[in-house]
N, CA, C and O atoms as a Tripos MOL2 file, in Angstrom:
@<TRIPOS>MOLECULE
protein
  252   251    63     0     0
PROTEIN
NO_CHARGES

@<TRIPOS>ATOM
      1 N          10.9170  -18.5560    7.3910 N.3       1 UNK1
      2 CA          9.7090  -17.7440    7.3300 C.3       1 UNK1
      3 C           8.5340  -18.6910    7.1200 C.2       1 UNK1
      4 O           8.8180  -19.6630    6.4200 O.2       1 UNK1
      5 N           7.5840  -18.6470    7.4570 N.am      2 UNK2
      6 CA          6.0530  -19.3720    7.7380 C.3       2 UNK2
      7 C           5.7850  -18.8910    6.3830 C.2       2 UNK2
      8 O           6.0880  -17.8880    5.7360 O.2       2 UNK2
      9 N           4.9860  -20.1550    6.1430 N.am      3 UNK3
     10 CA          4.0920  -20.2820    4.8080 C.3       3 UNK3
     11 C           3.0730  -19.1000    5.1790 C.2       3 UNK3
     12 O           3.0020  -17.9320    4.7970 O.2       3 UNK3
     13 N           2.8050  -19.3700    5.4940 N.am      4 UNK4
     14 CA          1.3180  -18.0710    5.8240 C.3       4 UNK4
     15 C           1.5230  -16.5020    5.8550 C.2       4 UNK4
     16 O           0.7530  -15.5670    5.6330 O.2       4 UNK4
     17 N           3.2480  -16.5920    6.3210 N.am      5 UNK5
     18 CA          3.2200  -14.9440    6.1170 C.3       5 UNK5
     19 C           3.4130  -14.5280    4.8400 C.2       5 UNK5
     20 O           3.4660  -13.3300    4.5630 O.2       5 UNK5
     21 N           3.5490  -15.5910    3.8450 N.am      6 UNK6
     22 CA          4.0830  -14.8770    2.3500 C.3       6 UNK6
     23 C           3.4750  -15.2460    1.4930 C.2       6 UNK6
     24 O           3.1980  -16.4180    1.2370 O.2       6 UNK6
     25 N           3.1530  -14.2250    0.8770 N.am      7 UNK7
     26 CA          2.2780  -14.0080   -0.3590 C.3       7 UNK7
     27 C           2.7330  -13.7150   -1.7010 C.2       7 UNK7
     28 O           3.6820  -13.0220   -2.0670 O.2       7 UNK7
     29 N           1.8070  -14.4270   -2.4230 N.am      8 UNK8
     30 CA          2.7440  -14.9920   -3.6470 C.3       8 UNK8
     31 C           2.1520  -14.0780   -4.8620 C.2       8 UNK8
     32 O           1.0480  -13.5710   -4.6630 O.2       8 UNK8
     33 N           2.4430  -13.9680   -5.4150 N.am      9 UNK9
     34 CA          2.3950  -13.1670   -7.0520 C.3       9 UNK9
     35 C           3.0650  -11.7850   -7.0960 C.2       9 UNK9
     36 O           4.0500  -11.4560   -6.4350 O.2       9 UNK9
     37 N           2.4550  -11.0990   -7.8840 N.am     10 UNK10
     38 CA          2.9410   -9.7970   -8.4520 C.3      10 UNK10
     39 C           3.3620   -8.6550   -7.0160 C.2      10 UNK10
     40 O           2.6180   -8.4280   -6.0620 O.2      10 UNK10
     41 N           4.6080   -8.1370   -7.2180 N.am     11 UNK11
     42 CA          4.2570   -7.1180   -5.6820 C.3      11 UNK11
     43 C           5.1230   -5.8580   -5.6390 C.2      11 UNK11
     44 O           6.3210   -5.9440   -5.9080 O.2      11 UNK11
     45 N           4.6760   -4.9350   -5.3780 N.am     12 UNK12
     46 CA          4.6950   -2.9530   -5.4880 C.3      12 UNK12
     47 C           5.7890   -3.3650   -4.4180 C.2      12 UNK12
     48 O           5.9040   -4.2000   -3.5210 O.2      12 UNK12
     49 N           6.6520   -2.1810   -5.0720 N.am     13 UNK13
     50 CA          7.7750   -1.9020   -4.2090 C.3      13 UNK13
     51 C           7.0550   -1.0660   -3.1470 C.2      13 UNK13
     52 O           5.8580   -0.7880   -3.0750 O.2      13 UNK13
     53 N           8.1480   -0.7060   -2.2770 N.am     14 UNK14
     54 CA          7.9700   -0.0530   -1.1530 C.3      14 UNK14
     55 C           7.8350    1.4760   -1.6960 C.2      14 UNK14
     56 O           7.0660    2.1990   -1.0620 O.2      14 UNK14
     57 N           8.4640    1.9870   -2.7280 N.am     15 UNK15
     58 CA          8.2620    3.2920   -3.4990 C.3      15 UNK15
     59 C           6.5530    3.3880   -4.2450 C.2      15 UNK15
     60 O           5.7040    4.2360   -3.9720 O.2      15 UNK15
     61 N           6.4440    2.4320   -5.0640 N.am     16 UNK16
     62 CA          5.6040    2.4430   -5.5910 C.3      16 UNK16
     63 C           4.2470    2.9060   -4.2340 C.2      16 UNK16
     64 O           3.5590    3.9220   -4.1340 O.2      16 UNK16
     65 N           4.3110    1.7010   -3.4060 N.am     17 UNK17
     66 CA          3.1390    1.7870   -1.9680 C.3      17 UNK17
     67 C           3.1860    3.2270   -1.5500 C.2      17 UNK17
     68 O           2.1320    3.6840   -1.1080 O.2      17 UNK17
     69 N           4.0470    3.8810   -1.6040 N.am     18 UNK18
     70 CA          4.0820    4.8650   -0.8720 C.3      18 UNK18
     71 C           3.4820    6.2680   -1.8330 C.2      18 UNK18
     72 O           2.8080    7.2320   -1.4680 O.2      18 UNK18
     73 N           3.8870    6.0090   -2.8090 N.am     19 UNK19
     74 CA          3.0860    6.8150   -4.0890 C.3      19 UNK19
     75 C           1.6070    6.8950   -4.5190 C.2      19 UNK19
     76 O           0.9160    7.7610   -5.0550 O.2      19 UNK19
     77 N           1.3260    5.1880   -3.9060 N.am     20 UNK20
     78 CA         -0.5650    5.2350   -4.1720 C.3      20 UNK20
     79 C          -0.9770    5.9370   -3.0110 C.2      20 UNK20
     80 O          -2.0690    6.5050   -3.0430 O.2      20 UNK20
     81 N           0.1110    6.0170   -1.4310 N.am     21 UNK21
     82 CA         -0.7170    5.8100   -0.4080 C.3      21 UNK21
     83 C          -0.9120    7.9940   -0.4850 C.2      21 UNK21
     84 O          -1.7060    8.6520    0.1860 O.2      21 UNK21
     85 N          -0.1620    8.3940   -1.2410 N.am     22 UNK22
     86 CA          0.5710   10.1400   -1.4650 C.3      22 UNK22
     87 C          -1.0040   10.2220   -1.8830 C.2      22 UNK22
     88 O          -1.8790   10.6170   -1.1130 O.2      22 UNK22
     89 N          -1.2440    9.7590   -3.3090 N.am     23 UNK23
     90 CA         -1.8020   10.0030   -4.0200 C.3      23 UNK23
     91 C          -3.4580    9.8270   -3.5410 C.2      23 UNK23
     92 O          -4.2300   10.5990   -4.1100 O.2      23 UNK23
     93 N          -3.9480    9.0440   -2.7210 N.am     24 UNK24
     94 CA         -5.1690    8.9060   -2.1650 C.3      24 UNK24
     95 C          -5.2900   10.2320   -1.2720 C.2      24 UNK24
     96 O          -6.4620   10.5870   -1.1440 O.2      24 UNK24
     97 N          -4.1750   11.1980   -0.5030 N.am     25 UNK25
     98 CA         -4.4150   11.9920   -0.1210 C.3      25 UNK25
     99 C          -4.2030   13.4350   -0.6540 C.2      25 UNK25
    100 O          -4.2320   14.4910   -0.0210 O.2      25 UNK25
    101 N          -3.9550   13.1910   -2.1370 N.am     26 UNK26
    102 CA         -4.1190   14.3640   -3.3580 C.3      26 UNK26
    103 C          -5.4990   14.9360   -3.8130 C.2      26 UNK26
    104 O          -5.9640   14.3270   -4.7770 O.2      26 UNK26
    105 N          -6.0960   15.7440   -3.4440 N.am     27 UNK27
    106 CA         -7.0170   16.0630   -3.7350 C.3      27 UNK27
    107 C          -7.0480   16.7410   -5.6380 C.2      27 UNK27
    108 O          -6.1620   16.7600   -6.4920 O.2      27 UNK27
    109 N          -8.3180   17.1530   -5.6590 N.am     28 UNK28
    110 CA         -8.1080   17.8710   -7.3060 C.3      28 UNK28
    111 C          -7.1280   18.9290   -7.3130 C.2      28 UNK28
    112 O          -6.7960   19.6680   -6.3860 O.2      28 UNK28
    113 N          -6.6440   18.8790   -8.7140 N.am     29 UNK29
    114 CA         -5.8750   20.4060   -9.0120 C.3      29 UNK29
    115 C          -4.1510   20.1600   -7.6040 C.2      29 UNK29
    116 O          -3.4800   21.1020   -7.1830 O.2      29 UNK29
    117 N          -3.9530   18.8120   -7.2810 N.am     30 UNK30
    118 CA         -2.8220   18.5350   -6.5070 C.3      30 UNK30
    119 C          -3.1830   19.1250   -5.3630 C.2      30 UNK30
    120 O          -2.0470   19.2230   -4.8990 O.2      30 UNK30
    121 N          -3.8800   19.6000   -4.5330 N.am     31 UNK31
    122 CA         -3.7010   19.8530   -3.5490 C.3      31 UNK31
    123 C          -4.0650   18.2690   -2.0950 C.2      31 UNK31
    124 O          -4.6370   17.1860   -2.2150 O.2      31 UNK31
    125 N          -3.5650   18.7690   -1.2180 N.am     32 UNK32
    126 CA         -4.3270   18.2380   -0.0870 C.3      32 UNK32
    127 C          -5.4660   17.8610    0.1070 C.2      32 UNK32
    128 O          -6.4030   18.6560    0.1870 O.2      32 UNK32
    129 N          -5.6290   16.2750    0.2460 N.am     33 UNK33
    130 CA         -7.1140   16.3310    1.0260 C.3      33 UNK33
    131 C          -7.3930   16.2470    2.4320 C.2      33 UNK33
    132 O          -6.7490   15.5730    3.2360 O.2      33 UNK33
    133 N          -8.3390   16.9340    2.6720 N.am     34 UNK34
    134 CA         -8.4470   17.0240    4.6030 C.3      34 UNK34
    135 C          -9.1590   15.3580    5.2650 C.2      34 UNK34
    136 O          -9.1890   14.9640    6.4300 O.2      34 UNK34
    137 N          -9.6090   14.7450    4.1260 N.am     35 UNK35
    138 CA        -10.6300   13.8200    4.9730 C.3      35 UNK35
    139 C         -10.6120   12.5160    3.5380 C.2      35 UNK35
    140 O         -10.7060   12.6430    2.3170 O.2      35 UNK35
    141 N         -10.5070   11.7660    4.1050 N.am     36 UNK36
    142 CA        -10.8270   10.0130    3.2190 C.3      36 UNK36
    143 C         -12.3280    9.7540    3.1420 C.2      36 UNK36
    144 O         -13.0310    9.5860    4.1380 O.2      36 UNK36
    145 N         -12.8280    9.7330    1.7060 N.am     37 UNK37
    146 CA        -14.2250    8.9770    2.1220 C.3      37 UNK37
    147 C         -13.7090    7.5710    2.8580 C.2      37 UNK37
    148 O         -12.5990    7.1540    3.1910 O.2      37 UNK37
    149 N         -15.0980    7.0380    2.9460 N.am     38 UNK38
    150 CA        -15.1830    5.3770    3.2560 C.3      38 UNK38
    151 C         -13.9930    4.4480    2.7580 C.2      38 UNK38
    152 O         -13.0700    3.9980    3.4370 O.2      38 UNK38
    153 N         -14.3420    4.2060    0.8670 N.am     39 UNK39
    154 CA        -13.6080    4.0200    0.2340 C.3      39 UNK39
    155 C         -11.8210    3.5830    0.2390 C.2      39 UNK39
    156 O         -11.1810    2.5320    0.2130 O.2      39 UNK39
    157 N         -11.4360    5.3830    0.3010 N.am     40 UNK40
    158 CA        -10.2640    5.5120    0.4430 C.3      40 UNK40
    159 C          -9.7800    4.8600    1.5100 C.2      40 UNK40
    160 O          -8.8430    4.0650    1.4450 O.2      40 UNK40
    161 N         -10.3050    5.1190    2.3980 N.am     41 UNK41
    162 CA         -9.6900    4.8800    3.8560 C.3      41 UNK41
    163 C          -9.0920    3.5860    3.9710 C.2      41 UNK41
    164 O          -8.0920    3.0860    4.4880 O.2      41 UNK41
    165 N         -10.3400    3.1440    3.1190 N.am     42 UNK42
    166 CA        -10.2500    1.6530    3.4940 C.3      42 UNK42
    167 C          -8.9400    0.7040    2.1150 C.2      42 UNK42
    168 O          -8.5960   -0.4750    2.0250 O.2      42 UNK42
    169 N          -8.5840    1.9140    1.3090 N.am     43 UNK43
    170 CA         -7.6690    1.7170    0.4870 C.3      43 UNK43
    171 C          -6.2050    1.5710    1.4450 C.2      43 UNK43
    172 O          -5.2920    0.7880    1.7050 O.2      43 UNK43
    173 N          -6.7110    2.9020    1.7380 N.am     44 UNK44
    174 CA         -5.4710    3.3970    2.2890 C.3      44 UNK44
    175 C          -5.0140    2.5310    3.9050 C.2      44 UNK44
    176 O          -3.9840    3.0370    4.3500 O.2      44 UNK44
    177 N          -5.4670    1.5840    4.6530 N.am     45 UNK45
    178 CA         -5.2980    0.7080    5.3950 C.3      45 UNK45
    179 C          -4.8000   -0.4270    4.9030 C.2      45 UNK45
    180 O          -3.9150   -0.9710    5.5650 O.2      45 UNK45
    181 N          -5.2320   -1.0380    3.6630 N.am     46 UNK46
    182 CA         -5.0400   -2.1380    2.7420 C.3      46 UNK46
    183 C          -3.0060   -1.5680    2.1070 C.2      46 UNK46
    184 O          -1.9850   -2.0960    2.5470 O.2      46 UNK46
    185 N          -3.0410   -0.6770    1.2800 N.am     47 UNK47
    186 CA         -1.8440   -0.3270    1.4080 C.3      47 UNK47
    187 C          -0.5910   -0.0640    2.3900 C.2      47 UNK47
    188 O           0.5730   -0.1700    2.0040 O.2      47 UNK47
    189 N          -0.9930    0.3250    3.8220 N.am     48 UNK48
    190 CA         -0.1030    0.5140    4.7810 C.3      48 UNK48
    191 C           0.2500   -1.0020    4.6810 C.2      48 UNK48
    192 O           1.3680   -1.3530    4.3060 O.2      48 UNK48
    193 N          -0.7960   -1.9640    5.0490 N.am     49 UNK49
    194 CA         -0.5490   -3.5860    5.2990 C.3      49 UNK49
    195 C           0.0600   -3.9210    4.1410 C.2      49 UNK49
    196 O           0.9780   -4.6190    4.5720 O.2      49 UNK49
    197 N           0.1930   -3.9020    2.8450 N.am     50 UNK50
    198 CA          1.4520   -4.0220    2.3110 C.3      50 UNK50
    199 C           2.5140   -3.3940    2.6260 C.2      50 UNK50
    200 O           3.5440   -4.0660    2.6000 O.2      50 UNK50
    201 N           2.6160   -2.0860    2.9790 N.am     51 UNK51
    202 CA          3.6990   -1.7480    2.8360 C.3      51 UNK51
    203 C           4.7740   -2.2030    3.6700 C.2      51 UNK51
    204 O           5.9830   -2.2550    3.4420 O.2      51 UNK51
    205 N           3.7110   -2.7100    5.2710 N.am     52 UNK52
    206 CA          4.2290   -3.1570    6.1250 C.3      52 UNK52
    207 C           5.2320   -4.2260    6.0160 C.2      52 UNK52
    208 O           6.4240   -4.4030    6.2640 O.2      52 UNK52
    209 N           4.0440   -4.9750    5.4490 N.am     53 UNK53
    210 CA          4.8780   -6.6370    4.5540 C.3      53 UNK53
    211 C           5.8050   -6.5640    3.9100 C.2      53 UNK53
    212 O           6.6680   -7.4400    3.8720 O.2      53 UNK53
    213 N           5.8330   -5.3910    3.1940 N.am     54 UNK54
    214 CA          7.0480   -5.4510    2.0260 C.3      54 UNK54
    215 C           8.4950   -4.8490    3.1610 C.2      54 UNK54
    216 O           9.6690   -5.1620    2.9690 O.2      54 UNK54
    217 N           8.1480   -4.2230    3.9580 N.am     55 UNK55
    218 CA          9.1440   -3.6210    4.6230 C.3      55 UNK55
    219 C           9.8070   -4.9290    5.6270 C.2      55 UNK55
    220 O          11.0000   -5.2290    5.6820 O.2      55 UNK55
    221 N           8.7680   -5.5360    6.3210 N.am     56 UNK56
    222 CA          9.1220   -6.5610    7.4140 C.3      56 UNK56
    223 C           9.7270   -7.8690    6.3790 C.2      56 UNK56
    224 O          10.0710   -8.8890    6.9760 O.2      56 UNK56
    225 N           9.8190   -7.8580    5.3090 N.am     57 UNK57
    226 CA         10.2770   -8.6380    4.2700 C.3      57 UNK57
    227 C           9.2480  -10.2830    4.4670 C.2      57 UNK57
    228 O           9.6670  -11.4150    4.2250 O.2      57 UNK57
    229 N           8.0740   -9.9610    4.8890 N.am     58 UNK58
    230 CA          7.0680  -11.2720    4.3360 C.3      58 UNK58
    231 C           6.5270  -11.6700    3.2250 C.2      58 UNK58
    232 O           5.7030  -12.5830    3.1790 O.2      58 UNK58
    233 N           7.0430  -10.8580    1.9740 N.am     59 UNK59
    234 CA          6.1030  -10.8540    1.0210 C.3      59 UNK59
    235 C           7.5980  -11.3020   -0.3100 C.2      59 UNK59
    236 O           8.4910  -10.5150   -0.6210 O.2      59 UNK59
    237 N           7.4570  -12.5500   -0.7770 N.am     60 UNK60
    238 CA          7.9000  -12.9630   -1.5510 C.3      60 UNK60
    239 C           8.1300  -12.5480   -2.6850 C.2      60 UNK60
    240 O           6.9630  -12.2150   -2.8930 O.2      60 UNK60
    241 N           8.9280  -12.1230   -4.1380 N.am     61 UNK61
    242 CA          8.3610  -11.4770   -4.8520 C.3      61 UNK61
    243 C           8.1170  -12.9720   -5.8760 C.2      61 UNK61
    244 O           8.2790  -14.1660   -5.6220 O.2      61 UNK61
    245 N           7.6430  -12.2120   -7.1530 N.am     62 UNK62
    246 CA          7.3250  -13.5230   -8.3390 C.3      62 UNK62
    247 C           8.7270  -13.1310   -9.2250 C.2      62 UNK62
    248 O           9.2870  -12.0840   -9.5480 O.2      62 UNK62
    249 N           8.9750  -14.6370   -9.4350 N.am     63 UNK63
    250 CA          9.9700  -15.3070  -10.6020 C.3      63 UNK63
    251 C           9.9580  -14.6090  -12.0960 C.2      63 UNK63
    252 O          10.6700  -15.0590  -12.9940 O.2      63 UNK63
@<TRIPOS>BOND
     1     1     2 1
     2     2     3 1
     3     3     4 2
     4     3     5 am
     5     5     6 1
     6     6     7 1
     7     7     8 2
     8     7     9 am
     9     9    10 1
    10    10    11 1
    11    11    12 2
    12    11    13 am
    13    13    14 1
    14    14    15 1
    15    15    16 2
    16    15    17 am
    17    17    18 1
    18    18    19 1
    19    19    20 2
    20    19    21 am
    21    21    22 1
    22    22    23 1
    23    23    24 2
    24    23    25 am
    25    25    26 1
    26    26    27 1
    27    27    28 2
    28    27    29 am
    29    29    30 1
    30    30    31 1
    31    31    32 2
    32    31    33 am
    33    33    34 1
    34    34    35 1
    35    35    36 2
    36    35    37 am
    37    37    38 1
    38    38    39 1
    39    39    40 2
    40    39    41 am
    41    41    42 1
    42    42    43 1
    43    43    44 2
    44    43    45 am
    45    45    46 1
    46    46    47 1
    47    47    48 2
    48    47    49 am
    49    49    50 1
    50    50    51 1
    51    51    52 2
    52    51    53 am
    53    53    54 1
    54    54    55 1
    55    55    56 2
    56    55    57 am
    57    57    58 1
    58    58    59 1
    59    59    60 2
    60    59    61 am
    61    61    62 1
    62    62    63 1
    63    63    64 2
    64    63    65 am
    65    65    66 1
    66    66    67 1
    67    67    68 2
    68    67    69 am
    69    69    70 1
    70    70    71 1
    71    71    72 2
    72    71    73 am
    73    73    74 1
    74    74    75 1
    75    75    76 2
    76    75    77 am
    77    77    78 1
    78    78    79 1
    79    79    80 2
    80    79    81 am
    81    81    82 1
    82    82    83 1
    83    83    84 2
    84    83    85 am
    85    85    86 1
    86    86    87 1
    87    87    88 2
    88    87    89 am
    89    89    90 1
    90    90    91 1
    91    91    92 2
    92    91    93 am
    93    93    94 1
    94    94    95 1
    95    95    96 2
    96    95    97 am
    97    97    98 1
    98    98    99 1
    99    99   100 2
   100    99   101 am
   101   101   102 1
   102   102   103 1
   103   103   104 2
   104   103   105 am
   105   105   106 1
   106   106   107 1
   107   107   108 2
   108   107   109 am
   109   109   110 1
   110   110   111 1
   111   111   112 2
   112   111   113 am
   113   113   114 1
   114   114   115 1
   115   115   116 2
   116   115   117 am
   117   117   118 1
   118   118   119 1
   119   119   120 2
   120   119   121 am
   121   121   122 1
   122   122   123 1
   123   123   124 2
   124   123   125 am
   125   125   126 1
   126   126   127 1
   127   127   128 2
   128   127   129 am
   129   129   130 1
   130   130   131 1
   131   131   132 2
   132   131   133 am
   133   133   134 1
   134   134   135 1
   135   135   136 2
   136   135   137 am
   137   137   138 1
   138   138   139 1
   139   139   140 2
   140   139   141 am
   141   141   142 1
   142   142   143 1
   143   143   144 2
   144   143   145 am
   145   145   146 1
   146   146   147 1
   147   147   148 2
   148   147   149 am
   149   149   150 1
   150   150   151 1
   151   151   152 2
   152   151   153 am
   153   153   154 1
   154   154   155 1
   155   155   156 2
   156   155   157 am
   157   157   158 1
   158   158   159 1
   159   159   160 2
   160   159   161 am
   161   161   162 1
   162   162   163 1
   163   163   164 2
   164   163   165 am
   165   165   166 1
   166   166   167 1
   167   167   168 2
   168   167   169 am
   169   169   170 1
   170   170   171 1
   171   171   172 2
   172   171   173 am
   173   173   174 1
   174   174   175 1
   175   175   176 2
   176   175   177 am
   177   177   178 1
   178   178   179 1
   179   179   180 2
   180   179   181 am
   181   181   182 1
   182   182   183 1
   183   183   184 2
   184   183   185 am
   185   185   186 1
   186   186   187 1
   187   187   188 2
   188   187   189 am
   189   189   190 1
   190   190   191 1
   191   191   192 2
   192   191   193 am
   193   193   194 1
   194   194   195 1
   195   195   196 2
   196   195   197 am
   197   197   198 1
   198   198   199 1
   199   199   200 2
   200   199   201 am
   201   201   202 1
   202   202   203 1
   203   203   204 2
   204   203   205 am
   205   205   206 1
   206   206   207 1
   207   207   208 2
   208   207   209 am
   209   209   210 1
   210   210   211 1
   211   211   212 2
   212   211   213 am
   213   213   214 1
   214   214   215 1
   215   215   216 2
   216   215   217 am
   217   217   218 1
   218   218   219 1
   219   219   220 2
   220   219   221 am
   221   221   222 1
   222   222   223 1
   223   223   224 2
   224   223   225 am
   225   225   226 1
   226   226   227 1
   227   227   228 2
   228   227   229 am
   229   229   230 1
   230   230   231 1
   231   231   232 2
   232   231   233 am
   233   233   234 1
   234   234   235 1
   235   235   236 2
   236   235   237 am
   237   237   238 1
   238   238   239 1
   239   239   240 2
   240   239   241 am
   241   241   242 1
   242   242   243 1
   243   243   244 2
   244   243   245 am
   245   245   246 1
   246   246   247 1
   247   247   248 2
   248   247   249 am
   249   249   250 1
   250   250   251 1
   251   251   252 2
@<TRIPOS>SUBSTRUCTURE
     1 UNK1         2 RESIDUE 1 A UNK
     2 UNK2         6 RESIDUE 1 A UNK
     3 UNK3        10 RESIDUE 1 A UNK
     4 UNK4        14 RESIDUE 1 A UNK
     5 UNK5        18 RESIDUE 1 A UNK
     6 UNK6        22 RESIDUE 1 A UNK
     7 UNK7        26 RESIDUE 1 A UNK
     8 UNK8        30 RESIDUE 1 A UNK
     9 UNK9        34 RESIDUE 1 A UNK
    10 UNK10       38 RESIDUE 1 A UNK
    11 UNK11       42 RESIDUE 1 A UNK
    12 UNK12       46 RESIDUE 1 A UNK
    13 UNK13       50 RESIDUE 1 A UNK
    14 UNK14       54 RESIDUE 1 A UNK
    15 UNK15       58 RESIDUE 1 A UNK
    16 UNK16       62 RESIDUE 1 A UNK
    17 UNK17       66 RESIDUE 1 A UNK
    18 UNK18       70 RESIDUE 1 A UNK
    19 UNK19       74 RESIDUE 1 A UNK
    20 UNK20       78 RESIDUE 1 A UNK
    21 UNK21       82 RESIDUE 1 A UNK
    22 UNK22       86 RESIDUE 1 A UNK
    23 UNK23       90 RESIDUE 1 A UNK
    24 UNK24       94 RESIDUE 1 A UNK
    25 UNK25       98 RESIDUE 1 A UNK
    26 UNK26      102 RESIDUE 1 A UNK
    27 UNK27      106 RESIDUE 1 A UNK
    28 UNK28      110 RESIDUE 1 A UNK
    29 UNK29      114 RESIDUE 1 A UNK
    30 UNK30      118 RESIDUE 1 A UNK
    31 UNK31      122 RESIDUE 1 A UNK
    32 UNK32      126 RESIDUE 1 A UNK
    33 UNK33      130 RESIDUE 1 A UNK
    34 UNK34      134 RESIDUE 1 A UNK
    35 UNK35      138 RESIDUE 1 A UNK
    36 UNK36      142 RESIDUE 1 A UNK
    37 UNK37      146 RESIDUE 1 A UNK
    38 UNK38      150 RESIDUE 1 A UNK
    39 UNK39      154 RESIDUE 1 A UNK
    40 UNK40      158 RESIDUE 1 A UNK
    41 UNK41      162 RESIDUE 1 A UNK
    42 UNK42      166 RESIDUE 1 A UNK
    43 UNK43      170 RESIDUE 1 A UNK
    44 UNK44      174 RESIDUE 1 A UNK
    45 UNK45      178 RESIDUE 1 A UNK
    46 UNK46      182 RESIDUE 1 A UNK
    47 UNK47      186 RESIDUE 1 A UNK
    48 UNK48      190 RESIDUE 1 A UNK
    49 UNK49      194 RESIDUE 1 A UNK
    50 UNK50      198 RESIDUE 1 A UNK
    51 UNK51      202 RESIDUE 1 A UNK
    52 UNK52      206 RESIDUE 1 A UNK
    53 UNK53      210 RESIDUE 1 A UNK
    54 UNK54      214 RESIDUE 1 A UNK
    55 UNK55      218 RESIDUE 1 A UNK
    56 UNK56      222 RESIDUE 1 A UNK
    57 UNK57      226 RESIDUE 1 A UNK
    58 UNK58      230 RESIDUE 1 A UNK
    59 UNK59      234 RESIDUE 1 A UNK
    60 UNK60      238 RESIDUE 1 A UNK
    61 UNK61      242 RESIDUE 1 A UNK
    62 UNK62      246 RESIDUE 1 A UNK
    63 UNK63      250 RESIDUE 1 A UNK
């Protein structure tokens, strides 16, 4: 595996990723949200790309 694809320190399971990515689309009172601000969205892109990593197994964990 290439130095460059793996990233080093602390790292969210594939459960965990999938729980922040639930939870950005929880609106108040648990329901559904229909729409991502800016923000989120841009959370929620940042998380898929881990999750990706963690799934394609590039992401190293820490010692």
């Amino acid at each position: 595996m290439s130095p460059d694809l793996v990233t080093r320190g602390p790292v969210r399971s594939a459960a965990e990723l999938n729980a922040a990515i639930r939870a950005l689309w929880t609106g108040p009172g648990g329901h559904p949200a229909v729409q991502l601000d800016d923000e989120r969205r841009a959370t929620y892109w940042r998380l898929l790309d881990e999750l990706q990593q963690v799934e394609r197994g590039d992401v190293a964990t820490a010692a």
